[in-house]
C-alpha positions in Angstrom: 5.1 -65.1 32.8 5.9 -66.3 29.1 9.4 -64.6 27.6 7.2 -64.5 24.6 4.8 -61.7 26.2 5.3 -58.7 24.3 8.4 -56.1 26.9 5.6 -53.5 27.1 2.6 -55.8 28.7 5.5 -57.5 31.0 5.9 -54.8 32.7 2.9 -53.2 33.1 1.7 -57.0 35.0 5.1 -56.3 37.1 3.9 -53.1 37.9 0.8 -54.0 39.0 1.3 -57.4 41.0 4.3 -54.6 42.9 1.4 -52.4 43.8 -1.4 -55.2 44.5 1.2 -57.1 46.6 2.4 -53.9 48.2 -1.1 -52.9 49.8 -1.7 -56.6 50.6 1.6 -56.2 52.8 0.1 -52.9 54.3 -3.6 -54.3 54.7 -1.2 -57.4 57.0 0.7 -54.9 58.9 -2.5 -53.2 60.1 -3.3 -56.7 61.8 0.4 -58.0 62.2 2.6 -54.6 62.3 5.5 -57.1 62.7 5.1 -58.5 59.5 4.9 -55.1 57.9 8.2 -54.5 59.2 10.1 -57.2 58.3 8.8 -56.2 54.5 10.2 -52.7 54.9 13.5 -54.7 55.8 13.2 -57.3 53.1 12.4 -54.4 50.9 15.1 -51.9 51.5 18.3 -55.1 51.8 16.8 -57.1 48.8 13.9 -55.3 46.7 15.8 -51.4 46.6 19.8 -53.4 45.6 17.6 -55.0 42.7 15.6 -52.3 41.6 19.1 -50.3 41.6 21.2 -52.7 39.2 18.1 -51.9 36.7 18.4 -47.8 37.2 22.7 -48.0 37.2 22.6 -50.0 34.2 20.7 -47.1 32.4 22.4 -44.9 34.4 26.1 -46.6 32.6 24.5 -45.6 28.7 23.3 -41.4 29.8 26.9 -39.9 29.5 27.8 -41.0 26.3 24.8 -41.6 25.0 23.7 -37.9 25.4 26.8 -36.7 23.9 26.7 -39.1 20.9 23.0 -38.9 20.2 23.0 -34.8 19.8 26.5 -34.5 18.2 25.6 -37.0 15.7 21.7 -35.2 15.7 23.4 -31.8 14.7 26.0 -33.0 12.0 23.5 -35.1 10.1 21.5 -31.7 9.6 24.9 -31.8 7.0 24.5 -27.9 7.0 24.9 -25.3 9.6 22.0 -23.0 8.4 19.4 -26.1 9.5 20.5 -25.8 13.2 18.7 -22.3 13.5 15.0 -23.7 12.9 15.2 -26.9 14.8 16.7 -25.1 17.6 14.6 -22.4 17.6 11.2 -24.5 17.2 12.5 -27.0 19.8 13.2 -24.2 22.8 9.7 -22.4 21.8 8.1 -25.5 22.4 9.8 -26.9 25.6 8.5 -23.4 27.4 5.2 -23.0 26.4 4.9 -27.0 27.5 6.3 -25.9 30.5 4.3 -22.7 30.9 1.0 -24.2 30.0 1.6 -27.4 32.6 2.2 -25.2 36.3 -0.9 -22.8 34.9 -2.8 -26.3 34.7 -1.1 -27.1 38.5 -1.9 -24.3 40.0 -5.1 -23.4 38.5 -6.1 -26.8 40.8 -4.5 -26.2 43.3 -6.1 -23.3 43.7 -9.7 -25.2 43.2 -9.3 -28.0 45.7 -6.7 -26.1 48.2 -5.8 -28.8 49.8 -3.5 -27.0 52.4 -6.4 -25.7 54.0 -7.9 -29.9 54.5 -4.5 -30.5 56.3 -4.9 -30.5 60.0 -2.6 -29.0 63.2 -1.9 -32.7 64.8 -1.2 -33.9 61.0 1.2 -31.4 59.9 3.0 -31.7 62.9 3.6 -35.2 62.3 5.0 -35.0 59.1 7.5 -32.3 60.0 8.4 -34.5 62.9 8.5 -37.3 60.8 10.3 -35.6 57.7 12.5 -32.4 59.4 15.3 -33.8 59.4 15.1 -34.6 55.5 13.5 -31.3 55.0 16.9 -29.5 56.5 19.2 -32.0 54.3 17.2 -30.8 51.4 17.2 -26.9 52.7 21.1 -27.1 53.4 21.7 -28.4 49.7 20.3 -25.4 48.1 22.1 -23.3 50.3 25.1 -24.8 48.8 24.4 -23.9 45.5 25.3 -19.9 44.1 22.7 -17.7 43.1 21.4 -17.4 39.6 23.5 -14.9 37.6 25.1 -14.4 34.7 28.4 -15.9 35.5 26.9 -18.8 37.3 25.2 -19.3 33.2 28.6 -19.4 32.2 30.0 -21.5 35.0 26.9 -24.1 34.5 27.2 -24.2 30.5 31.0 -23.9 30.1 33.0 -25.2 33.2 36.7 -25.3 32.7 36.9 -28.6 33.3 34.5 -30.5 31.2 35.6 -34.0 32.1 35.7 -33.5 35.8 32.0 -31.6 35.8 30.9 -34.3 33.1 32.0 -37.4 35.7 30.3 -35.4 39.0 31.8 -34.4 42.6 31.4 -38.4 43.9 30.6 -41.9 42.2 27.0 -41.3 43.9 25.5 -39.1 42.3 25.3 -38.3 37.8 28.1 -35.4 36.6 26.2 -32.2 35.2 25.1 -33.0 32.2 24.5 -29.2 30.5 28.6 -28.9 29.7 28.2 -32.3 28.3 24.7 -30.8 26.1 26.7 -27.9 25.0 30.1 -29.7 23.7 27.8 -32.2 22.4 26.0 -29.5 19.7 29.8 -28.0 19.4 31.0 -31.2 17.9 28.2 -31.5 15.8 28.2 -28.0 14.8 32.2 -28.0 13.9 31.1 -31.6 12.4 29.0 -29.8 9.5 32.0 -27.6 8.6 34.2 -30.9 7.2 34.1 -32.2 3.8 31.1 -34.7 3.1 33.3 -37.7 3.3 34.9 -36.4 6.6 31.9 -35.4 8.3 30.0 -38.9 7.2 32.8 -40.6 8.9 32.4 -38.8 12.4 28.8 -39.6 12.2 29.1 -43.2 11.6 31.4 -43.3 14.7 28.7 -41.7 16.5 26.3 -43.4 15.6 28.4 -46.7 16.0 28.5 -45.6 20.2 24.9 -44.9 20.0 24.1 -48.6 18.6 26.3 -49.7 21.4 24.5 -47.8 23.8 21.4 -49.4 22.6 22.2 -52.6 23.1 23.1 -52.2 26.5 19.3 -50.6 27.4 18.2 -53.8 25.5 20.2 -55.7 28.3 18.5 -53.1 31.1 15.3 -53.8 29.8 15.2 -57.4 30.1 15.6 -56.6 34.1 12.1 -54.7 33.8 9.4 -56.6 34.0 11.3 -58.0 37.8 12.4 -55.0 38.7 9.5 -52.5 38.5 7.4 -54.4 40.9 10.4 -54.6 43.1 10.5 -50.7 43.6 6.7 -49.7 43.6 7.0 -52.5 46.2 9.1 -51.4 48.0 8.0 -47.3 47.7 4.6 -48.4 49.0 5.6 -50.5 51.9 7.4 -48.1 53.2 5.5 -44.6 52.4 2.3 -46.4 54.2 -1.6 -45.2 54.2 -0.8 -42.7 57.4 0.9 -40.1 55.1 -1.2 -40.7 52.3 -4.3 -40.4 53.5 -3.0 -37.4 55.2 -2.4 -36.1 52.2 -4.5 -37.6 50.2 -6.4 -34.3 48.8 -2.8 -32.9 47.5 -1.8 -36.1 46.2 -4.9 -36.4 44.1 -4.9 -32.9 43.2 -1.9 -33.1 41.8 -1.9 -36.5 39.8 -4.7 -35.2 38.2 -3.1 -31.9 36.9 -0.2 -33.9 35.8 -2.3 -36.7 34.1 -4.5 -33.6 32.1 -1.4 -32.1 30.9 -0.3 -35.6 29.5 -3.5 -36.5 28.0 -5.0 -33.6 28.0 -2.7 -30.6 26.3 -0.2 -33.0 24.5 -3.2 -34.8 22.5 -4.2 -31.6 21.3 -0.2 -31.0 20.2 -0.6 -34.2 18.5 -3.7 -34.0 16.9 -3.4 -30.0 15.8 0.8 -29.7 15.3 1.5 -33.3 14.6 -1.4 -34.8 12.7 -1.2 -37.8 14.2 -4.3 -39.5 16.9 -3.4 -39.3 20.4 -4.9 -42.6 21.2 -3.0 -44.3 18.7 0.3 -42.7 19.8 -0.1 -43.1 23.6 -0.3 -46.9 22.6 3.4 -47.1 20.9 4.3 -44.6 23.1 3.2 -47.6 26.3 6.5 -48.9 26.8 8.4 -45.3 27.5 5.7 -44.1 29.6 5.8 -47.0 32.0 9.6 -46.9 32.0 9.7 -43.4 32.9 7.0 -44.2 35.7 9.3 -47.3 37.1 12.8 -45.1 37.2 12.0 -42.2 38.2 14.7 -40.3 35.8 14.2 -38.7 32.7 18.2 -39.1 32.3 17.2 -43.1 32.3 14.8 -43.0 30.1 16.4 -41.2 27.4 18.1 -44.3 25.3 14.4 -45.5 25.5 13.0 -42.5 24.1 15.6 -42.8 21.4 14.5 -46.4 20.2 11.1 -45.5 20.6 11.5 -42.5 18.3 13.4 -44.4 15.9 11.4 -47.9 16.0 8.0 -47.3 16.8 7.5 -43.4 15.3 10.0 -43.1 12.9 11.2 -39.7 13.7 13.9 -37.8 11.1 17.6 -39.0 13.7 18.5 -35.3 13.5 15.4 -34.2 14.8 15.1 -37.2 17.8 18.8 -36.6 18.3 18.9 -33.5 19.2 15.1 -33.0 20.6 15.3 -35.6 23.4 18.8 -35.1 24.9 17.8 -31.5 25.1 14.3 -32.6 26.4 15.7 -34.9 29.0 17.6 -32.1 31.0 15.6 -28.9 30.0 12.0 -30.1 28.9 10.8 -30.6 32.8 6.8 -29.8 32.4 6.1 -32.8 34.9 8.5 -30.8 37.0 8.0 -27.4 36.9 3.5 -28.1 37.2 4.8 -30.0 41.0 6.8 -27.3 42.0 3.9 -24.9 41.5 1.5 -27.2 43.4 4.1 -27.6 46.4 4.7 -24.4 46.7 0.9 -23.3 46.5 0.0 -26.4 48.9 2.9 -25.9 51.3 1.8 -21.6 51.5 -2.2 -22.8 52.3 -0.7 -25.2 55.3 1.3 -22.5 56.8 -1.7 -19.9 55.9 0.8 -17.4 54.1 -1.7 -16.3 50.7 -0.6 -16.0 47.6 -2.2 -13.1 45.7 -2.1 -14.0 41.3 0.7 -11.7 41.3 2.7 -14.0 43.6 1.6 -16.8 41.7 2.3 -15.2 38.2 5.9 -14.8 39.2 5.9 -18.4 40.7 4.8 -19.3 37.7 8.2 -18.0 35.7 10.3 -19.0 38.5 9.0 -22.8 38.4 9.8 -23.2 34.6 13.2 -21.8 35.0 14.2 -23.4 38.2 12.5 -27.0 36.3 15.2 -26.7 33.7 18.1 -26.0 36.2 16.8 -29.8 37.6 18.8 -32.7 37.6 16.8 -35.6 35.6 17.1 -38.1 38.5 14.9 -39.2 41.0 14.2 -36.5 43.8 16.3 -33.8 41.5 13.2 -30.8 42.5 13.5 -30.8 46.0 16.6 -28.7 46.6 14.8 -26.3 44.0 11.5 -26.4 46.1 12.8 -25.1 49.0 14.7 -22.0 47.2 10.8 -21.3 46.1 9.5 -21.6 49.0 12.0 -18.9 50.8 11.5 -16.8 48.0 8.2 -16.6 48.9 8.6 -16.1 52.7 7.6 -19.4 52.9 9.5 -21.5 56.3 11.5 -24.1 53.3 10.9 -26.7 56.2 7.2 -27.1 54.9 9.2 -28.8 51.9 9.0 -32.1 55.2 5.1 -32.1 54.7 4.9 -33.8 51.0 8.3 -35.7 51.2 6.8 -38.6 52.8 4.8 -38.6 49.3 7.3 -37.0 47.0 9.0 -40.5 45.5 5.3 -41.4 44.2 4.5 -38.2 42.9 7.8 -38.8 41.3 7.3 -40.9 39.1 4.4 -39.2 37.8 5.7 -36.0 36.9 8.7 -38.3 35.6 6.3 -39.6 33.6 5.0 -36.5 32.3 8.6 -35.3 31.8 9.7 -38.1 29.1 5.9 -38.0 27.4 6.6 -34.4 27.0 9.5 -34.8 25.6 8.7 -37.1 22.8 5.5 -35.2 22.3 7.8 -32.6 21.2 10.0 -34.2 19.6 6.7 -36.1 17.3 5.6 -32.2 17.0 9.0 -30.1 15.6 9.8 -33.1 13.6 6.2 -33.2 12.0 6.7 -29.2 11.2 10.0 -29.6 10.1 9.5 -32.1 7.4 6.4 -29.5 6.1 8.9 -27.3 6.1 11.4 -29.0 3.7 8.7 -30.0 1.9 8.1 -26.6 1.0 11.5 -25.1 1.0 13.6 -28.1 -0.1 
């Protein structure tokens, strides 16, 4: 395909020669299962390492990039004062998005109830098939303290930022709320210098965040080669068996998650932000199908930032400190799946959920959604916590893993459209407002 193809269209023919060469292989393996296979070997030794130098090379930029991009966001609001309204707009927002997108999940889950189309002889294949993932998954959450007030303070404000910044092991991204937190500290202490002072820290900022930049630029280039190579791969290996055993729940849910995209953030766009929703969801293309490839809303966010800045022009204080907040705590994509498993995952077992149990699921999936990690996979340790708290057996998380990396990248998806959605929407309301309060 010709360099001179526009990034955005690229990628989007990657992604679908990936998926049409994908159930090619499978259609193959149904005839020649030997051939099938040798893909999922070819896939995980060659197709998963190449679809990984993409993710670790956006993985390299989060870090600093997060810290830069909201320091620098918070000190060019140049006075203190301004920090109250963006802040306050941007949290109101991220909940009712996140509110609004599980009562969308559950109110279809509840419509199609697909636990109830899910057979004996099928369910006990995919917990044979998925246990032993299902107890990895159960025995992380156990790990992790109980929500409290000093476990706020110990997630926030660790005493060694550094160490909970660069993570427990080169595997796996540091916590990056510490980092959010010193990050609007800086930028906070930033607005208290003299104008020549504080200009200077923000052009060193903003120097680390052009830096940044480039490197995505660099990333990007991989993309059009390397999406194919991991919906390739994802398909190969999930097969039709589990997704046609799931099938209703799958469908279910990419359609709750697809409504809330389309559905409730055109009418943000069109009623808070003045702007078409058709229009938008074209320059807003290249993010989306970035955010579908990866997987991670921590990936995606130096590609949110160009986007904001190139294609939608977005005040940098506002984008600044919007999406870095967005990309950890704005999880509607997120907390709308862990409604639906939990609902899903109660109907297989037979356990009912009366709408008093599903009110408070409700809370407890938007709060547990921002505790998430923005990498791929971060909801399932959160999942199974639900589902105990529910008297639910967590090992019923085993049913939809088989399924959970597509479903990924959907709610993923949903997650960084979200995000910028708001970010389009508080800057829109912002400017009004210094319009009329200059």
């Amino acid at each position: 395909m010709s360099t001179s193809t526009p990034l955005a269209k690229r990628i989007l023919w990657g992604l679908v020669i990936g998926v049409v060469a994908a159930v090619a292989t499978l259609g193959i393996g149904q005839l020649h299962p030997a051939t099938l296979a040798l893909m999922q070997k070819i896939s995980g030794a060659v197709f998963d390492p190449f679809g990984q130098i993409f993710l670790r090379m956006l993985f390299f930029v989060v870090i600093p990039l997060v810290f830069t991009s909201l320091a620098s966001g918070v000190a060019q609001l140049g006075r203190l004062d301004r920090l109250g309204p963006l802040a306050g707009r941007t949290f109101l927002l991220f909940f009712l998005n996140m509110g609004i997108a599980v009562a969308i999940g559950l109110a279809m889950m509840n419509t199609v109830q697909p636990g109830r189309h899910l057979d004996e002889q099928a369910r006990s294949q995919l917990m044979q098939e998925y246990g032993s993932s299902a107890q990895q998954t159960i025995d992380r959450k156990a790990a992790q303290p109980g929500m409290s007030f000093g476990t706020l303070v110990e997630m926030f404000m660790p005493r060694n930022l550094f160490g909970a910044v660069a993570g427990p092991s080169r595997d796996v991204l540091g916590d990056v709320l510490p980092l959010i937190l010193f990050a609007i500290l800086v930028g906070a202490a930033a607005t208290q210098l003299r104008e020549k002072e504080r200009k200077r820290v923000q052009l060193a900022l903003d120097t680390i965040t052009e830096l940044m930049t480039k490197i995505v630029g660099f990333a990007l280039q991989l993309a059009p080669y390397a999406v194919p190579a991991m919906i390739y791969s994802v398909i190969v290996k999930v097969g039709v068996d589990v997704l046609l055993a799931l099938s209703v729940f799958v469908v279910g849910c990419s359609v709750a998650l697809a409504s809330h995209l389309f559905g409730t953030m055109s009418l943000w766009l069109r009623f808070l932000a003045g702007r078409s929703p058709l229009a938008y969801f074209r320059q807003i293309r290249p993010l989306l199908i970035t955010a579908f490839s990866t997987s991670s809303s921590n990936a995606c966010l130096p590609a949110s930032l160009a986007v904001a800045h190139d294609e939608l022009k977005l005040a940098p204080s506002t984008a600044g400190f919007v999406l870095p907040l967005g990309a950890t705590m704005n999880m509607s994509g997120t907390a709308l799946f862990e409604g639906c498993v939990v609902l899903f995952v109660a109907q297989a077992f037979g356990v009912e959920l009366t709408l008093g149990h599903q009110a408070i699921l409700m809370l407890l999936s938007v709060l547990s959604a921002v505790a998430v990690a923005g990498i791929p996979g971060g909801s399932l340790p959160m999942i199974a916590g639900l589902l105990a708290t529910f008297g639910i057996p967590p090992e019923g998380i085993g049913i939809i893993i088989g399924v959970d990396r597509i479903l990924d990248m959907m709610r993923t998806t949903v997650n960084v459209g979200s995000d910028i959605v708001t970010a389009t929407v508080v800057d829109h309301q912002l400017r009004d407002r210094l319009a009329a309060n200059p």
